[in-house]
BARO-169775 format. One record per residue (C-alpha): residue in one letter; residue number from 1; x, y, z. Coordinates in steps of 0.25 Angstrom, whole numbers, plus 2048, in hexadecimal, padded with zeros to 3 digits. Example, Ala and Ser with C-alpha at 12.3 -4.5 7.8 and 13.67 -1.06 7.14 Angstrom:
BEGIN
  r    k   xx   yy   zz
  a    1  831  7EE  81F
  s    2  837  7FC  81D
# end
This chain:
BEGIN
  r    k   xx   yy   zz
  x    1  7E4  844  79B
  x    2  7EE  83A  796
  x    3  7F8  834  79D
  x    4  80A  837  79D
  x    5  80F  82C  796
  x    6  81E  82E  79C
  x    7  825  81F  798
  x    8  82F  821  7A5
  x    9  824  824  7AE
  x   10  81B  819  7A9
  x   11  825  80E  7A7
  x   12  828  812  7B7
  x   13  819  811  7BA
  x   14  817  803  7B4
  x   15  824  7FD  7BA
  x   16  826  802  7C7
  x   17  81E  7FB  7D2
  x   18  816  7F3  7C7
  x   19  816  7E5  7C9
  x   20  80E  7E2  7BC
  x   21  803  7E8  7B3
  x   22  7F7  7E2  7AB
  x   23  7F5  7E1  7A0
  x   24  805  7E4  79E
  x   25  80E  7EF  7A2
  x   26  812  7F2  793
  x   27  802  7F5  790
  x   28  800  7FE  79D
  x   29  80D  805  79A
  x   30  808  807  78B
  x   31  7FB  80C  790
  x   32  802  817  798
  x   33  80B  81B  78D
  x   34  7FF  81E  784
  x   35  7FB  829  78E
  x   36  7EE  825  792
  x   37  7E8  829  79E
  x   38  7E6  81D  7A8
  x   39  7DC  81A  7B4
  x   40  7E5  812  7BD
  x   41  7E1  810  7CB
  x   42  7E5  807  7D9
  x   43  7DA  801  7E1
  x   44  7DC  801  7F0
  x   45  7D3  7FB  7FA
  x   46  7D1  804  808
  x   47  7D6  7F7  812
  x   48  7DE  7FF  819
  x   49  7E1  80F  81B
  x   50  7EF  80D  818
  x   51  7F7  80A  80C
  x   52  806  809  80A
  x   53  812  808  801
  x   54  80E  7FD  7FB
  x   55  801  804  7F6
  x   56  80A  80F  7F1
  x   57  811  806  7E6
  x   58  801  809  7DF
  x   59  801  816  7E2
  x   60  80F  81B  7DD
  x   61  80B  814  7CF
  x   62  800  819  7CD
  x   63  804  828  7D1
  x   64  80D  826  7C5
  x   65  802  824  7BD
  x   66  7F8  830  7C2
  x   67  808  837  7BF
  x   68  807  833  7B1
  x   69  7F8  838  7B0
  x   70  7F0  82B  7B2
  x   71  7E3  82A  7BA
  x   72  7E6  825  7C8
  x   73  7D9  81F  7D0
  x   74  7DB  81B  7DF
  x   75  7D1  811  7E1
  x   76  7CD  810  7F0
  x   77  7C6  801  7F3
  x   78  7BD  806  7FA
  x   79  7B2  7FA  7F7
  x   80  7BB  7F1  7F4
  x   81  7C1  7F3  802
  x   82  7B4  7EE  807
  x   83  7B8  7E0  801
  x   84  7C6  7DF  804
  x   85  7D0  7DA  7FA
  x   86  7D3  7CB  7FB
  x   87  7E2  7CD  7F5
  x   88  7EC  7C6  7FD
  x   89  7E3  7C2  809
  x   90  7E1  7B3  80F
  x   91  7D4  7B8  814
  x   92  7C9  7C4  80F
  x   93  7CB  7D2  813
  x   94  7C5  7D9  81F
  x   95  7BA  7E0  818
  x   96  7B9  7EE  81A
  x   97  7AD  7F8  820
  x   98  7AD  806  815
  x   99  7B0  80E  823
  x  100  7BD  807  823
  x  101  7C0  808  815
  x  102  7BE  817  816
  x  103  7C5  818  821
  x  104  7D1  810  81A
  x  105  7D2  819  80E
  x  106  7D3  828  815
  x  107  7DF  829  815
  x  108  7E2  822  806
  x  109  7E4  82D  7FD
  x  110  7ED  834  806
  x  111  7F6  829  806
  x  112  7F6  824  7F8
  x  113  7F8  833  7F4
  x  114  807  834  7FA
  x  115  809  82E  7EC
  x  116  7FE  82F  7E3
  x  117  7F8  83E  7DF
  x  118  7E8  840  7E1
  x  119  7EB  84E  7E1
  x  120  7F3  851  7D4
  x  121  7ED  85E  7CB
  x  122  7ED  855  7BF
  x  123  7EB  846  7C0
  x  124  7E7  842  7D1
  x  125  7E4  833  7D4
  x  126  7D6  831  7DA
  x  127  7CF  828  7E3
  x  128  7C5  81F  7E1
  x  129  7BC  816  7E8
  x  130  7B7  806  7E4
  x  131  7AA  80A  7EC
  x  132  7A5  813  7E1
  x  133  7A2  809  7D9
  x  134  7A2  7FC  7DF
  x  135  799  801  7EA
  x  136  790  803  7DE
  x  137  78F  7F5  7D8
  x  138  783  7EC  7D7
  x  139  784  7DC  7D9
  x  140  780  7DD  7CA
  x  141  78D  7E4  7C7
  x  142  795  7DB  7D1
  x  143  78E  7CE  7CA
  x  144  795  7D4  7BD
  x  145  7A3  7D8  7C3
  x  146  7A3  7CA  7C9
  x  147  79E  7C2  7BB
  x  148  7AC  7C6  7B6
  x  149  7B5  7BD  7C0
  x  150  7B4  7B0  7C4
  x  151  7B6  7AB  7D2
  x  152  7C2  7A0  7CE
  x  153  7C9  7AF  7C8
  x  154  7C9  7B4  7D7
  x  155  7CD  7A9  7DE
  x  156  7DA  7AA  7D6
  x  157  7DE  7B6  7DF
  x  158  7E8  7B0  7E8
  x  159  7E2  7B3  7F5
  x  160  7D6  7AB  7F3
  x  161  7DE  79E  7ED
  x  162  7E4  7A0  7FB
  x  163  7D8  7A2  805
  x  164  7D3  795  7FB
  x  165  7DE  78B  7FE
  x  166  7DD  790  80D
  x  167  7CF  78F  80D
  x  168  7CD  79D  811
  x  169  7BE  7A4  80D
  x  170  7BF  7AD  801
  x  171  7B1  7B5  803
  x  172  7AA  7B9  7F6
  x  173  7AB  7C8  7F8
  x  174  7B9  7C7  7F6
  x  175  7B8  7C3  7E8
  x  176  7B0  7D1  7E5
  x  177  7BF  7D8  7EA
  x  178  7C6  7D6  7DB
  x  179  7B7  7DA  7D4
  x  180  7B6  7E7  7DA
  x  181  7C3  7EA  7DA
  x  182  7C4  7E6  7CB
  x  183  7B7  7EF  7CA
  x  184  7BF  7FB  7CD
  x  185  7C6  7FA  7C2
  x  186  7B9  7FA  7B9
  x  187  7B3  806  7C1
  x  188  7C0  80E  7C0
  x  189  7C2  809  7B2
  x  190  7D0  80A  7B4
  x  191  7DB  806  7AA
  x  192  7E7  802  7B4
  x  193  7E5  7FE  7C3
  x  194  7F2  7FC  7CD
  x  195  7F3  7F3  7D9
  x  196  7FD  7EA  7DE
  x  197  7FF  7DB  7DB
  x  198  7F6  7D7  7E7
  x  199  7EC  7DD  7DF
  x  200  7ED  7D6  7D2
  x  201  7E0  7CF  7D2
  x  202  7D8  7DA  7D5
  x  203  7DD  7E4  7CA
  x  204  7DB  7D7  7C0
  x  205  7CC  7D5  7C2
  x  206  7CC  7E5  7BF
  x  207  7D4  7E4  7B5
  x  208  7C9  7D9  7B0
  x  209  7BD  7E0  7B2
  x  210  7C2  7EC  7AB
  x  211  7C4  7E4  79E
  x  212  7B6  7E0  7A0
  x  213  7AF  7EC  7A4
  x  214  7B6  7F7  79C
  x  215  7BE  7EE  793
  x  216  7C8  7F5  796
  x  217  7D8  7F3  79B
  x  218  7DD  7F3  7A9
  x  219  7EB  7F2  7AD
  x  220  7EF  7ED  7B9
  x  221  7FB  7F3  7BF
  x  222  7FF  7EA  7CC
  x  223  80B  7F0  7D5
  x  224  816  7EA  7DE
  x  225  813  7E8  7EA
  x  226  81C  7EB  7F7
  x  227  820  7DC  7FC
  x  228  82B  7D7  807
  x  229  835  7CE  7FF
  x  230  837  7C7  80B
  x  231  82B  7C3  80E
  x  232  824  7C4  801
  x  233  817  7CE  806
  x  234  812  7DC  805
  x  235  81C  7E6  80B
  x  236  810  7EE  80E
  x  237  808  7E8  819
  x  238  801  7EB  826
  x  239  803  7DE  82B
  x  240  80F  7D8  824
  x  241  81A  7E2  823
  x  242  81D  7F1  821
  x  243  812  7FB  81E
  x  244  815  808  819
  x  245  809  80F  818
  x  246  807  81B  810
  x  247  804  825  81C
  x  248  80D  820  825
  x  249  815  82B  82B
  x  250  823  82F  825
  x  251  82A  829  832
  x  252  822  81C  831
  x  253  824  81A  822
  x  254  833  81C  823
  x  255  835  813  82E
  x  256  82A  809  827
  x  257  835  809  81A
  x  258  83F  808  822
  x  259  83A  7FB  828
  x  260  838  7F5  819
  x  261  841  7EA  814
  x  262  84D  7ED  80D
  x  263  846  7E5  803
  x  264  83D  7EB  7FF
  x  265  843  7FB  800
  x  266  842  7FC  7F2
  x  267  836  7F4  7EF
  x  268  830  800  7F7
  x  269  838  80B  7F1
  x  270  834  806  7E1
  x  271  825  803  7E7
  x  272  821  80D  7F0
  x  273  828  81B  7EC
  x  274  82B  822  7E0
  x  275  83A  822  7E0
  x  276  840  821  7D3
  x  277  845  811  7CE
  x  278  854  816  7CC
  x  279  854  81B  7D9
  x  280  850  80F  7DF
  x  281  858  806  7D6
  x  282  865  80D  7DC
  x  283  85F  809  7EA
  x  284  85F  7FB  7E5
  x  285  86C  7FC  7DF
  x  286  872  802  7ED
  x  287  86B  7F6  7F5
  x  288  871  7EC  7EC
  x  289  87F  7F2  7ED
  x  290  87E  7F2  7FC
  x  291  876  7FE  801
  x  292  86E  7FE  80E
  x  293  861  7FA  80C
  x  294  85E  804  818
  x  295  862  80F  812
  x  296  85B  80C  805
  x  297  84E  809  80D
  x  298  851  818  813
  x  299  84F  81F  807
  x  300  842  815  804
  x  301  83C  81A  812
  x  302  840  829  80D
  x  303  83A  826  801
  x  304  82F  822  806
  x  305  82B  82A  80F
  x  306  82F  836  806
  x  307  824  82F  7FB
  x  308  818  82F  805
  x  309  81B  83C  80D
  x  310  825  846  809
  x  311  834  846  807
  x  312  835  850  815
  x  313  82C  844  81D
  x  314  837  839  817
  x  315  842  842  81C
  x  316  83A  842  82A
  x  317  838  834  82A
  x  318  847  830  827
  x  319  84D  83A  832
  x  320  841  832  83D
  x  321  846  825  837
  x  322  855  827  839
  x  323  854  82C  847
  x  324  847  820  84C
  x  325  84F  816  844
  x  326  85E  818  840
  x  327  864  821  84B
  x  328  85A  818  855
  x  329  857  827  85B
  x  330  849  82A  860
  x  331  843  837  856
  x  332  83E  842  85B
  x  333  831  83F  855
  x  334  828  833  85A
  x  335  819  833  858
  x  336  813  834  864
  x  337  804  82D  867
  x  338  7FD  82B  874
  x  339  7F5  820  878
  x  340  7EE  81C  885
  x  341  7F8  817  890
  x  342  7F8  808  890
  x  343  7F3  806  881
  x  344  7FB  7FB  87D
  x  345  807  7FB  873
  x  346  802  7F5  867
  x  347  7F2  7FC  868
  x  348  7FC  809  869
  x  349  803  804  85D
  x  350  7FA  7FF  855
  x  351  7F1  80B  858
  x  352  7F9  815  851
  x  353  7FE  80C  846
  x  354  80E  80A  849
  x  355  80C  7FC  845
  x  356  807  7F4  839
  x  357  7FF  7EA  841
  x  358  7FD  7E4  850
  x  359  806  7D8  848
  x  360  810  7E1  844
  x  361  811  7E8  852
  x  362  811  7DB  859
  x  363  81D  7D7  852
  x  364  825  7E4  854
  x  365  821  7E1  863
  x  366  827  7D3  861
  x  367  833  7D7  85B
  x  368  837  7E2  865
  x  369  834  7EC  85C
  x  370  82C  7F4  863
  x  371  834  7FD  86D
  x  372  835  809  877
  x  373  83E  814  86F
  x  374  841  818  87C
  x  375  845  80D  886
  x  376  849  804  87A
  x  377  83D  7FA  881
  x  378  837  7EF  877
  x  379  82A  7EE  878
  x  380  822  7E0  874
  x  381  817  7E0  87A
  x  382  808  7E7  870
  x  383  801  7E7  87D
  x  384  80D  7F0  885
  x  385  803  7FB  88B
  x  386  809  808  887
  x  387  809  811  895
  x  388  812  81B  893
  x  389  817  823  888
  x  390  821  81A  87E
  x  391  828  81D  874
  x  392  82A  810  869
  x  393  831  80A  85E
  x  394  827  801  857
  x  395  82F  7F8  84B
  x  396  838  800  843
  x  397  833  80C  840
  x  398  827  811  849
  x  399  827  81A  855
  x  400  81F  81F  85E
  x  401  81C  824  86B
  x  402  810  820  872
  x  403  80B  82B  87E
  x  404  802  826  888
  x  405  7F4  82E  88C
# end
């Protein structure tokens, strides 16, 4: 089966989202004029069960590779879970049991499919997983893999200069993470890996052992990741900022948008959907002349919403939205959950997930933005006991009624 080489589509496909490519872009581009069919995969380690929009940016690109007719390869961590990935830590991961990795990655291919095919007729993704063959290697094996790298080679990784100069421990098992990541290269015998930037180092030392084991090309395709410009971190966070999962409700991911800064509306929509670049070029064009930001950000949270669900589900969620939010009207649909009488607030709360994090939930309370819809009360207190049926607004977007047993 050889690949379209449609010049459009692939000068789209190395530009769009791409922060850089190894060896070049010019060669990879070449490469996918000529037509040859390519093994390209993403590696995702199963730390939590669910990813967002700044994990689509991967997706999006490489659906339009498997679009073009390349070989697309998922790559669930499930080994490599078990070590934890150092990147971007002051101190070593939480290693994780293989009941809690399982449990994490149910509900993966569901997600990562609102954007990428594992069904199509003539050219579906697949999945793999690292356990298959880094399960099956002998200390021999793992003597070889580490022959190959010296240890003044991974203490370059910016993490462990860092925990160095604080005098934080760097435990020795963390130095196998970039080997058997690297390894999956070799095991996939891949010709292009994609990542974002955080995951430079990792996609290098595969890139290295693929030279050395198959003598053999890999590019290294690194994304754009979804950042703040105010404050310089991941948009994406659990614990730092918005996080727009990729199974959140329509309702939820609507509101979520909406609550993006105005900075980074279309950083999102260039990122994280498929919309076409003129189209987001008039959106810049239109902001620059004066246009609202809000209703830009609008047609982002449609977009969005429309993107991971359905275009009927994004006309849903805008009609909630507008009467929650804009007409300050309570609408006719709230979830309803019960809980038993006198659970407090923020076990009710972070029970059913209406909230990032106890810190992210303590800071709305702090804020006064979390109230009673219909007495207009603000509550600040996480331990409040709920004792009767309430109705709240919790930060901008989520509601809920909570229904005493």
């Amino acid at each position: 089966m050889n690949a379209t080489a449609d010049e459009r589509l692939i000068d789209e496909t190395v530009t769009r989202s791409v922060a850089g490519i190894l060896p070049s872009q010019d060669a990879f581009k070449a490469l996918l004029m000529s037509g040859k069919r390519l093994r390209v995969y993403i590696g995702a380690d199963p730390t939590g069960s669910k990813l967002h929009l700044g994990h689509a940016t991967n997706f999006i690109l490489l659906e339009k590779l498997r679009r073009l007719g390349h070989e697309i390869v998922i790559l669930f961590g499930d080994f490599t879970a078990r070590i934890g990935d150092p990147t971007d830590k002051e101190a070593a991961r939480r290693r994780l049991s293989p009941e809690e990795i399982l449990k994490n990655i149910e509900t993966w291919e569901a997600q990562i499919s609102k954007v990428l095919s594992f069904t199509d007729a003539k050219n579906p993704a697949r999945i793999a997983h690292n356990s298959s063959w880094l399960a099956e290697l002998t200390l021999a094996d793992l003597i070889d893999l580490a022959s190959h790298f010296t240890v003044q080679q991974m203490l370059e990784r910016d993490m462990f200069e860092r925990r160095l100069r604080d005098k934080k421990p760097i435990y020795v098992h963390e130095f196998f993470y970039p080997l058997m990541q690297g390894y999956d290269s070799v095991a996939l015998d891949v010709d292009a890996e994609v990542g974002g930037t955080d995951q430079m180092f990792n996609m290098i030392v595969g890139r290295d052992l693929q030279r050395i084991y198959h003598e053999k090309e890999k590019f290294v395709i690194t994304t754009k990741l979804l950042e703040d410009p105010r404050t310089g971190k991941k948009l994406m966070s659990k614990s730092e900022g918005p996080f727009i999962a990729l199974d959140d409700s329509p309702n939820d991911m609507f509101g979520k948008t909406m609550a993006l800064p105005d900075e980074v509306i279309l950083d999102v929509f260039t990122h994280s959907t498929e919309r076409p670049l003129a189209d987001i070029e008039a959106l810049r064009a239109d902001m620059r002349a004066g246009a609202n930001p809000r209703d830009a950000k609008l047609e982002l949270a449609f977009e969005i919403v429309k993107t991971y669900h359905n275009e009927a589900s994004a006309k849903s969620a805008r009609e909630h939205f507008s009467a929650a939010f804009q007409r300050k009207e309570t609408p006719e649909s709230i979830p309803t959950v019960a809980i038993p009488r006198g659970m407090s607030l923020e076990d009710a709360i972070m029970e059913h997930k209406l909230a990032a994090s106890k810190s992210a939930l303590r800071r709305l309370l702090k804020d006064g933005a979390v109230r009673n819809i219909r007495t207009g009360e603000k509550i600040t207190d996480a331990k409040h006991p709920v004792t009767e049926s309430i109705t709240l607004k919790i930060g901008k977007r989520a509601l809920v009624t909570f229904t005493v047993l």
